[in-house]
N, C-alpha and C positions, 0 to 999 in steps of 0.2 A: 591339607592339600585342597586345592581350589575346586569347587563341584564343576565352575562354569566351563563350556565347549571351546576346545582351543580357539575356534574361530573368531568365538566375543570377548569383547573387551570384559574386562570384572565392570562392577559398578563401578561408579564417580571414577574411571582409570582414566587419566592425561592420555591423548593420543600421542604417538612419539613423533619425536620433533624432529622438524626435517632436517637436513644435512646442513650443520654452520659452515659459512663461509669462512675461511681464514680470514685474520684482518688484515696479511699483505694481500690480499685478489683485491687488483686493481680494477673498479666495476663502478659503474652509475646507477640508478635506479631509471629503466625510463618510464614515464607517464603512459597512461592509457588515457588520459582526459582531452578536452578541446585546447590542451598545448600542443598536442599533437599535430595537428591542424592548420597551426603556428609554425611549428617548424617545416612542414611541407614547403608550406610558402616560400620560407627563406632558401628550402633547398633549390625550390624551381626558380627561382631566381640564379642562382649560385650555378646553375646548369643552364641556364639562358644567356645567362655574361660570359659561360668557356663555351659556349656555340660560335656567340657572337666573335669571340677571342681570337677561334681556330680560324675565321675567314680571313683574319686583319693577321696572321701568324701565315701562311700561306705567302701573301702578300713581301711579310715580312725577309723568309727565306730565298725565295724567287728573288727579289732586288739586292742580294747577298751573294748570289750564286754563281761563279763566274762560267759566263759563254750565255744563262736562261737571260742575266738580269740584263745584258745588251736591248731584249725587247721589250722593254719598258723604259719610262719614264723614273729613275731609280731613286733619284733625291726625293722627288715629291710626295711617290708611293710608302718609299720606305720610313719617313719621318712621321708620317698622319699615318703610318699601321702601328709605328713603334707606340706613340702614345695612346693611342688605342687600346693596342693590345696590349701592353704594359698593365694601365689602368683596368681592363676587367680583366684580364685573367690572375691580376694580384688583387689590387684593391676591393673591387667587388667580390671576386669567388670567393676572397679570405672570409672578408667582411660578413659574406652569405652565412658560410660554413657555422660563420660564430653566430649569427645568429638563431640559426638551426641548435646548434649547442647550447646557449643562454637561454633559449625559450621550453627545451626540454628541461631546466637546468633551476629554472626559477618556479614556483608556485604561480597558480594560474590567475592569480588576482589581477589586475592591469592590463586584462587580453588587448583591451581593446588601445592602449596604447604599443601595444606591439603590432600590433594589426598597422596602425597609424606609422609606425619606423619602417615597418615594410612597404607601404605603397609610397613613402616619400623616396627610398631606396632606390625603388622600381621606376618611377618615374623620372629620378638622377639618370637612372643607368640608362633609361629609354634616349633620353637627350644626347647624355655623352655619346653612345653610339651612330646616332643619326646624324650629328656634328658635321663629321666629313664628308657629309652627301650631300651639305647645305653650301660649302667651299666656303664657308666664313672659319676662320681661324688659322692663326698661323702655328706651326709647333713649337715649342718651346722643350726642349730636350733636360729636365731638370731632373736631378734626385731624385728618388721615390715616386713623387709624383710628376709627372712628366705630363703639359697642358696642350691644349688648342687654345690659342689665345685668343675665343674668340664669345659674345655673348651669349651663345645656346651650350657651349661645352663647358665656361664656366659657371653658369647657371645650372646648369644640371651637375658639376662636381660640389656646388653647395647646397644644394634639396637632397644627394647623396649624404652630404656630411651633415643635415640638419635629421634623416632618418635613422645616421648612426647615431646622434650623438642622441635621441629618444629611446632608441634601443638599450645603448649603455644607461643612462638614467635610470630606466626602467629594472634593467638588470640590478643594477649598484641598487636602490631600492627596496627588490623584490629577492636580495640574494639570502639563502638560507642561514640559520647562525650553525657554525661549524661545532662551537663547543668544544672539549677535548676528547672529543672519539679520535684517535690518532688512529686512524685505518688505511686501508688505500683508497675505499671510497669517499672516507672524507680528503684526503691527500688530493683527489684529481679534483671534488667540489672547489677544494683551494685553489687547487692551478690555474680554474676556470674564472673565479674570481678576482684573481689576481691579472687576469687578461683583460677584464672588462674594467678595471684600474687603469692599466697601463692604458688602455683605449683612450678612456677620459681623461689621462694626463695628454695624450698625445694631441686631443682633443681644443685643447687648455692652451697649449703650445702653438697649433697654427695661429690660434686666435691670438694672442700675444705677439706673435711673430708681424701678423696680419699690422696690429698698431702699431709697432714700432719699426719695422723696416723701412730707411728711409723710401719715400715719394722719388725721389730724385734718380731712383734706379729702375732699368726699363728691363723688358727681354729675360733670359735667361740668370742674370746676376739679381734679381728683383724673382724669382719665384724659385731659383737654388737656396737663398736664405728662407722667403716664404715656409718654405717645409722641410726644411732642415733638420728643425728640433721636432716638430710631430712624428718627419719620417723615421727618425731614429726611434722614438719609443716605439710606435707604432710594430719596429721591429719585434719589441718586445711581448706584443700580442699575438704575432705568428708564430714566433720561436713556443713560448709558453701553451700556444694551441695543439702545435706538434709534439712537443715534449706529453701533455693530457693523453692525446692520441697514441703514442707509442705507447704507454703504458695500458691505456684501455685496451687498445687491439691485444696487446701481449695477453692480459688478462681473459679477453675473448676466448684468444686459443688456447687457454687451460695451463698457459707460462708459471709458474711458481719464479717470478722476478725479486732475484736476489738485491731485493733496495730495500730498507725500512722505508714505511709509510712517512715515519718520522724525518728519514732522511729526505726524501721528496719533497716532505714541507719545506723541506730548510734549505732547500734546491732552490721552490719556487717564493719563498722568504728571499733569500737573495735576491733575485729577479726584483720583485718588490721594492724594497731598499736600494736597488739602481736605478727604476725609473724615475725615484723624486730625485732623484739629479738632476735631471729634465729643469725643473721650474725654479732651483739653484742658479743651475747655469743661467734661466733668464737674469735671476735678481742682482747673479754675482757679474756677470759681463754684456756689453750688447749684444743684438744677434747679429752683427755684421763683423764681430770681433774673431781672431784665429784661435783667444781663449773658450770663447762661448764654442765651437765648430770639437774644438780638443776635447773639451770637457764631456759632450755628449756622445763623441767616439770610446773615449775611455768608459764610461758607463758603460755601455753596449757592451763592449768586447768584457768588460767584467761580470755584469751580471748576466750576460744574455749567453757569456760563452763558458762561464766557469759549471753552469746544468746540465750542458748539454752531453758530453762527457761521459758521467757516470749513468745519465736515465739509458742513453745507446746501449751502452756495455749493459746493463744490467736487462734492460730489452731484449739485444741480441741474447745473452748467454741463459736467458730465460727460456728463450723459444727454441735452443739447441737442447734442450729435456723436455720438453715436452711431450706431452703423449699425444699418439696419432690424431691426426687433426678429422675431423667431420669433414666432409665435402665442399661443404658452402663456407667451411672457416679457413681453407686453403686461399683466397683471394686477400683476406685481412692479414696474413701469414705475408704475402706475397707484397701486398702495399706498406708494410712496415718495415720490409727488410731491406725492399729498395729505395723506399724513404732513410732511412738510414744510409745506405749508401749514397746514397746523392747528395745528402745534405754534407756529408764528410768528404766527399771528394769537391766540395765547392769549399766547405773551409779550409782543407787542404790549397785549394788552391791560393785562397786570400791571402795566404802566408808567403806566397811566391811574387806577389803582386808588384811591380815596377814600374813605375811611370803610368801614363794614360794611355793604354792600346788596349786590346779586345780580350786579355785575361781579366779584366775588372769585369764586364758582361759572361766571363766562363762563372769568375766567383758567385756572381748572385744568382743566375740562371744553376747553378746547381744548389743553395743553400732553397732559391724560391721552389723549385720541385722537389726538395724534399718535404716541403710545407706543403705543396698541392697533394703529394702523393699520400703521406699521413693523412690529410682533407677527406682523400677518395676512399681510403681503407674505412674511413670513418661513416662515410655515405655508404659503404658498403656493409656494413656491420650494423649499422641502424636503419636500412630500407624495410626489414621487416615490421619495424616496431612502428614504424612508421604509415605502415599500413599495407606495404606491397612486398611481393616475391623477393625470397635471398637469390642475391647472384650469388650464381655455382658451373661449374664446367671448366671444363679447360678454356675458355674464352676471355671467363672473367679473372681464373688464376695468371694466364699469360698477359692480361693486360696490363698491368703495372710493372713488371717487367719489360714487356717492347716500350712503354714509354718512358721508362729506366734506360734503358739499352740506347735508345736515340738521345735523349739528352745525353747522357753519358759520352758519346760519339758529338754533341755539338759542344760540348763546354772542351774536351778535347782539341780538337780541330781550332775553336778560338783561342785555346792557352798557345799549342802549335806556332798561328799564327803570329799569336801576341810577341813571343819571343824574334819573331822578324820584324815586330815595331810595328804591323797594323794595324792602325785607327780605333776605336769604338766609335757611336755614333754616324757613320758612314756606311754608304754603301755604292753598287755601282764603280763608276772611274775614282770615283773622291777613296776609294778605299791603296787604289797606288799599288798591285799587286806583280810586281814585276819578277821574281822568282819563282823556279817550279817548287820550292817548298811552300810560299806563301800562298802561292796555288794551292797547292795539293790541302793544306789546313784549313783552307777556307770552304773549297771542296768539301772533305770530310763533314765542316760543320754544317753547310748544307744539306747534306746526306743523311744526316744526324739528325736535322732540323725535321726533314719530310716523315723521317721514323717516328719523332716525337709526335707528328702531327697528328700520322695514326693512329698511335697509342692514345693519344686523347681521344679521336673521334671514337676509338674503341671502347672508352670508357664512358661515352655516351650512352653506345650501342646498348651497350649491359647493362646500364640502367634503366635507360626507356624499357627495354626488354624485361625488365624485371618491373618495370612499373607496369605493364603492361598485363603479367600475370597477378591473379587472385594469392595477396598473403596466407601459406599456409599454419593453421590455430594450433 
């Protein structure tokens, strides 16, 4: 029997080891180093373009709203907010978010060319914004990317795409080797990799698109094909950013998420294997062809939609056991579930879609929020490591819900509508609103719209407010 004092260890005794993580906890490692520092950047960025977003989204409702948008000018207002606010509140916030994720994500070698993707970013996004306040450019209402056709707003959407596309370089680069740890944390390292792929295919695509679209096409048919084939991959680095996020937040709150690591791989493998369809479709058809346009929709909806499926359900019915949440992990709780929801009531809706009227803006306005919202849960679950206070309180768990609850009520109100045949792309008189149903839908989505609005500014609120406080150690 041992002489030494329970207290002490015997000699040369191992000290015992802390508590193993299962290998399905879906988890990242984050840095404590000047990555950190790195990702700040990209966030306050990513929170400077939904600032800028929510003023031109105001705008946007108002000129929609039947009886307010009579006191304005509705055409002019509403076409220069749409592209606006189109572009940063997807393009850039996405863009930001990932970059914030990529630079916690990569070893810290090449700060300084991420330093360099970020102030080209910043300076894109500074331009596009101020565009409309110079009255040079006309709108151009296109796919994904929707323009100002005019020399400060396209200039600054290519200093924007010359920052991402040093950013993904960098990342592809700088990205860890995976090995065969089939875990969850290596499973989301995958996902994340597989996003800064799909980027730089999409990447690949405009530019290709760029040289071969005939000269001969002006306006809207001349930058519908432009970004055609990018905006489609490009999808595939939101979807794959969100699907990461669901699974981290799940793992946050303590979820035991019923997926193999393995099968996650093979989720975001998929994915993968659909976006070189992309530079297929270049080689095998032109970009002005209805084979080329086909071809990049079937990718999509196969790899982008056959993941997303099992990661939800496995998400949800993860966080339906788990144990009582801590305080400050009730808002990550909150932004995953209602990401889930939105993102499912916008595919839902895609499935309904007929002709061109305002169910095609219900569909992506609910698949896009469910990408911002997973985004938020994400900024919300790493403002810590980050440097500053966890949001907590009931402020910051109802915010992703009220701005759930209002989009939810605007994609609503457009599908409504849609089924009476009105428009997308219009607003004001050009929208033709002659029934009290088509009223009443359009109504609602306005109503919807002003909700969502808060709920974004809400999710401001609780951030700054959490930036504001000292991180507690």
């Amino acid at each position: 029997m041992s002489t030494w004092p329970a207290v002490l260890p015997a000699p040369h005794a191992r000290p015992a080891p802390a508590p193993a993580r299962s290998a399905t906890d879906y988890a990242c490692t984050v840095p404590t180093d000047e990555r950190v520092a790195l990702a700040r950047g990209w966030l306050h960025l990513g929170l400077a373009a939904l600032v800028a977003s929510g003023l031109f989204s105001v705008l946007l409702v108002v000129s929609r709203t039947p009886g307010i948008n009579s006191w304005l000018p509705a055409a002019g207002f509403f076409h220069v907010a749409l592209v606006v606010h189109v572009d940063l509140s997807v393009l850039v916030w996405f863009a930001a978010l990932a970059g914030m994720l990529w630079s916690l994500h990569t070893p810290a070698r090449g700060l300084r060319w991420g330093q360099a993707a970020l102030a080209l970013c910043a300076l894109g996004t500074a331009a596009m914004a101020i565009a409309p306040f110079t009255g040079a450019g006309t709108p151009v209402m296109a796919n994904y990317i929707p323009v100002l056709a005019g020399p400060l707003f396209l200039g600054g959407l290519l200093v924007f795409a010359a920052g991402v596309a040093l950013l993904v370089l960098r990342t592809l680069a700088q990205a860890p080797r995976l090995g065969f740890a089939f875990d969850g944390r290596g499973a989301l390292r995958f996902g994340l990799n597989v996003a800064a792929v799909a980027t730089a295919v999409a990447l690949l695509a405009f530019a290709w698109s760029w040289v071969e679209v005939p000269t001969s096409l002006e306006g809207k048919a001349y930058y519908e094909i432009l970004f055609w084939g990018g905006g489609h991959a490009l999808q595939f680095t939101w979807t794959l950013l969100m699907l990461v996020a669901w699974l981290w937040l799940a793992g946050a709150c303590g979820a035991k998420v019923p997926l193999s690591p393995r099968v996650a791989l093979l989720m975001f493998a998929l994915a993968l294997l659909a976006v070189f369809v992309t530079p297929y479709a270049y080689v095998a058809y032109p970009v002005a062809s209805v084979e080329h346009r086909a071809l990049l929709t079937w990718a999509m909806r196969l790899g982008g939609g056959v993941a997303i499926l099992p990661v939800a359900l496995a998400a949800v019915v993860g966080m339906a056991s788990a144990p009582p949440l801590k305080p400050q992990a009730r808002p990550w709780r909150a932004a995953l579930l209602s990401s889930v929801l939105l993102f499912g009531a916008g595919g839902l809706i895609g499935v309904a879609i007929t002709g061109s009227n305002v169910r095609i803006p219900a569909h992506y306005h609910g698949c896009i929020v469910g990408v911002t919202l997973a985004l938020m849960g994400m900024a919300y679950q790493l403002l810590p490591a980050l440097g500053y206070a966890a949001p907590a309180g009931r402020l910051a768990t109802a915010q992703p819900w009220v701005y759930a609850a209002g989009q939810l009520m605007h994609i609503v109100g457009l599908v409504w509508s849609g089924g009476y045949g009105v428009q997308r792309k219009v607003a004001g008189a050009g929208q033709v609103l002659r029934t009290p149903g088509e009223i009443a839908g359009m109504g609602l989505m306005g109503l919807g719209g002003a909700i969502a609005i808060a709920g974004g500014l809400l999710f401001l609120v609780v951030v700054l407010r959490a930036m504001r406080r000292p991180a507690v150690r």
